[in-house]
C-alpha angles and dihedrals in degrees: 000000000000090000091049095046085049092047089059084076098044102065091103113138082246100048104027097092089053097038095111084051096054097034096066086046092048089053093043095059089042091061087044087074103067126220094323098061096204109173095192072092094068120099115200105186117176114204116171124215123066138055119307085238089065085071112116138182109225123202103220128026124317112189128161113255112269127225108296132197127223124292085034085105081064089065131106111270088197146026139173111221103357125186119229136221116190116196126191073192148116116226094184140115113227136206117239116271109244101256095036100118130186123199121194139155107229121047086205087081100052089097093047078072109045085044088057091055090053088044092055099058106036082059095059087042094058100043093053087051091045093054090071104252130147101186124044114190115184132189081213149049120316096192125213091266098049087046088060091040088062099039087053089058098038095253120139119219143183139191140197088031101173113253095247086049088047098054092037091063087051084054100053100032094036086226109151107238097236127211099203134011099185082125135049114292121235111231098231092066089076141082144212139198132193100256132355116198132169103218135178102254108180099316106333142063118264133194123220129189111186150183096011122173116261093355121186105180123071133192125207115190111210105215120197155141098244137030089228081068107053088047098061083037090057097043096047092037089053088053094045088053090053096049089045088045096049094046087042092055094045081048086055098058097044116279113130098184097053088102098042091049093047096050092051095052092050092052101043097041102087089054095053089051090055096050095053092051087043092051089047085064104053088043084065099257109149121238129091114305117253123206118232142179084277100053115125121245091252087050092054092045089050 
């Protein structure tokens, strides 16, 4: 009844024809979720190009690849269990703003200075590839040395990961988001998933972090010929997650007709709508007559 309950949205002139294809997909990453049903844990990506049966639900987190510096292309594309490590953090040395001044006595020192800035950031670095993790996944800036830090030790990263990408991956490896590593990292801060892999999806690089152990996030990719396409996708698939969300809570606490009532007010609304305007008319109300499931044999003719 959950499919049929999703199927109600998906009667656009675009969709109809794949509505039994996305609403499986749509009731899949619903029960994902678990018993919150936060859909804060739903992924909807568009990519044009390739066939809408191309579309897939993954169950884990799907995001587009992020900039990238050189030496990232020396990085691991793949990678079984990984560990990973998730930053609210910038690993990136930074040139001086142009009024920062430092003023010191003795030039000597100078270096003492630019030694502690290095200093800074390789300790951060070690201790993040010390901590175990394969995969490093930051909200903010990877510069170009701690790219080829990581490269150097087979650890994939990435920087700049969108906030909601970036929580939905909590969600499904279990990993905590840190906000400093200048000491040692506790193991059970991070996560792990079944299998990352970094794939050609339309014309860009995706990553795809997938299977992962008491997940509660979900990605479907939209696949289609034409933007116009993936838009009306997008817009029918997202109102087929919220009726399938709402008769799935009421499920949840125990009452077994939600989706079966759902389902029936969304099927007989229209023609309730229909006989109200249609009664309106023959009460006299002016407008163009609209025809309802009450209209008399001679109306409909006319």
């Amino acid at each position: 009844m959950l499919r049929k309950c999703a199927e109600t949205t998906l009667n656009s002139k675009l969709v109809a024809d794949y509505k039994e294809f996305f609403s499986e997909m749509v009731v899949r990453a619903i029960q994902i979720l678990g018993d919150d049903l936060d859909y804060r844990g739903i992924g909807i990506k568009k990519v044009t190009g390739g066939s809408v049966m191309d579309s897939t639900l993954i169950n884990g987190v799907a995001f587009k690849k992020t900039f990238s510096y050189a030496g990232f292309e020396q990085q691991p594309r793949s990678s079984v269990k990984p560990k990973f490590l998730l930053l609210n953090l910038e690993l990136e040395l930074k040139s001086e703003k142009d009024n920062a001044e430092i003023r010191i006595a003795d030039p000597s020192k100078f270096q003492a200075i630019v030694d502690a800035e290095w200093n800074i950031i390789y300790e951060k670095l070690d201790n993040i590839a010390e901590s175990g993790a394969n995969v490093v996944l930051s909200k903010l800036a990877i510069g170009d040395l701690a790219t080829q830090y990581f490269a150097d030790r087979d650890i994939f990263c990435a920087g700049r990961v969108e906030h909601a990408d970036l929580d939905r991956t909590r969600r499904a490896t279990g990993a905590a988001v840190q906000t400093t590593v200048t000491v040692g990292l506790d193991p059970s801060v991070l996560g792990s998933c079944g299998k990352f892999e970094e794939v050609q999806i339309g014309a860009e690089r995706w990553n795809l972090f997938k299977d992962c152990e008491n997940t509660k996030a979900a990605t479907l990719i939209i696949r289609g010929g034409a933007q116009q396409f993936v838009d009306e996708a997008e817009r029918s698939i997202h109102d087929s997650f919220m009726i399938v969300k709402s008769a799935s809570d009421k499920e949840h606490r125990g009452d077994e007709q939600a989706p079966t009532e759902a389902h029936g007010r969304f099927q007989h609304g229209v023609p309730v709508v229909w006989r109200g305007l249609h009664r309106e008319r023959r009460e006299g109300h002016p407008g163009e007559l609209h025809l309802g499931a009450d209209a008399t044999a001679s109306e409909w003719k006319s």
